[in-house]
Structure formats: C-alpha cells, structure tokens
C-alpha positions as CSV (number, residue, x, y, z in Angstrom):
1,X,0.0,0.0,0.0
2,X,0.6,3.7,-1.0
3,X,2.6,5.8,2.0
4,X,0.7,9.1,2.2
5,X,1.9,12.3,3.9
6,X,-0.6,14.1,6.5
7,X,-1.0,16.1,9.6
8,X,-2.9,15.8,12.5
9,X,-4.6,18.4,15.0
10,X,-5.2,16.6,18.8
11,X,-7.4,19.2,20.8
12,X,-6.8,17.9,24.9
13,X,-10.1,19.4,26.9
14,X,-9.7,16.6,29.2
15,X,-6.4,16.4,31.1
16,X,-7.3,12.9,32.9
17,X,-6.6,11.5,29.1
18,X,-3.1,12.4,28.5
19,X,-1.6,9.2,29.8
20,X,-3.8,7.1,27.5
21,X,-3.1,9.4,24.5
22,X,0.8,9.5,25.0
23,X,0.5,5.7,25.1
24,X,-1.0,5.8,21.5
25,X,1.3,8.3,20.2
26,X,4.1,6.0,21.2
27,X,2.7,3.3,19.6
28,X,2.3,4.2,16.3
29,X,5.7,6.6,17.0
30,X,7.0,4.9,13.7
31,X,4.6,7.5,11.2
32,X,5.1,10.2,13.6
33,X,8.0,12.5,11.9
34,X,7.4,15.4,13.8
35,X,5.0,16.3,17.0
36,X,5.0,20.2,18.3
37,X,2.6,20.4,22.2
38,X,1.2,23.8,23.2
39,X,-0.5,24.1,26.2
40,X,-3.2,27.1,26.5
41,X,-3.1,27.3,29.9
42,X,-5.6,30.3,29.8
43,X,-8.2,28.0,28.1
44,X,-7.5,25.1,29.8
45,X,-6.8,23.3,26.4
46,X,-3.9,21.8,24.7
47,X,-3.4,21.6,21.2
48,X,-0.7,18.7,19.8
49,X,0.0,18.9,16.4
50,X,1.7,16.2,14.2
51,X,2.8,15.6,10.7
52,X,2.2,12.1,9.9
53,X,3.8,9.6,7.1
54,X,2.5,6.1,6.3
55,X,-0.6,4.2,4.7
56,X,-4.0,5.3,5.3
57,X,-4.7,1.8,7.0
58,X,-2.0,2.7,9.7
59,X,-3.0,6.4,10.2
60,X,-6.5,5.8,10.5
61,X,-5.2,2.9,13.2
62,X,-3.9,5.9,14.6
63,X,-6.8,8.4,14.7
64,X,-9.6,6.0,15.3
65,X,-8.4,5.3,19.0
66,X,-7.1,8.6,19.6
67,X,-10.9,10.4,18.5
68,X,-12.0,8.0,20.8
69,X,-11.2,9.2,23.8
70,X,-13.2,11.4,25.8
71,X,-12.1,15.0,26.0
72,X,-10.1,14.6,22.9
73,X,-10.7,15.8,19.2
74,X,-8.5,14.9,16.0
75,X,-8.8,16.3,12.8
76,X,-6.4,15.2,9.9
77,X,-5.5,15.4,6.5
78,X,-3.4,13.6,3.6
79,X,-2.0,14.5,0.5
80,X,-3.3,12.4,-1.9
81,X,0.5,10.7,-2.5
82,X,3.6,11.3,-2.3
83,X,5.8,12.0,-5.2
84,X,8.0,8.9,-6.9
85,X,11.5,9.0,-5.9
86,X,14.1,9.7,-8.6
C-alpha cells in the first residue's frame, strides 16, 4: 500500500486522558515524523499537532483510538500521495 503524507490536529479538553493518549502516540511513534505540544493554559486546552507519514490503513489505526477518547478531538489530512522518488 501507498505511504501518504498528512497532519494531524489533537485538541486535549480533558487532562485525565493524556496518559492514555501519549500511550498511543508511542505506539504508532513509527509514522510520527514530527509532533509540536502547546499548552493554552488560559483555556484550559492543549493543542498537539503532528505531521504524519504512512498508509492510510496505519494512520486511521492511529486516529480512530485517539478520536475515541473522551475529551479529545482529532482532525487530519493527507496529501493524496507522495511524489515517486528519482
């Protein structure tokens, strides 16, 4: 299967869920090529952003569990492939 490139947007409301969602970004660490955290302390959110790289059957196994936590959101997006190497 095709490697795609994406991103994905976490949205923490729920604090109590970090230890669960750290566990699944370790797990699937191997498409993770880079992850930036920002706490907004004065909205008592976090926002994680990542850019992603693999096959749509292994990012999805990545946001499926992750959107199923409560007090956590994920939005994401691919490219629809990456370019052929030369």
């Amino acid at each position: 299967m095709e490697k795609r490139i994406g991103a994905a947007l976490i949205v923490v409301e729920d604090r109590g869920a970090v230890e669960q969602l750290n566990a699944i970004i370790s797990k699937h660490s191997h498409i993770i090529l880079g992850r930036q955290g920002l706490p907004l302390s004065g909205r008592s959110i976090s926002v994680i952003s990542l850019v992603l790289e693999g096959t749509t059957d292994e990012i999805g196994a990545f946001t499926g569990p992750v959107g199923r936590l409560p007090g956590v959101t994920i939005k994401s997006i691919l490219v629809p492939s990456l370019p052929k190497s030369s």
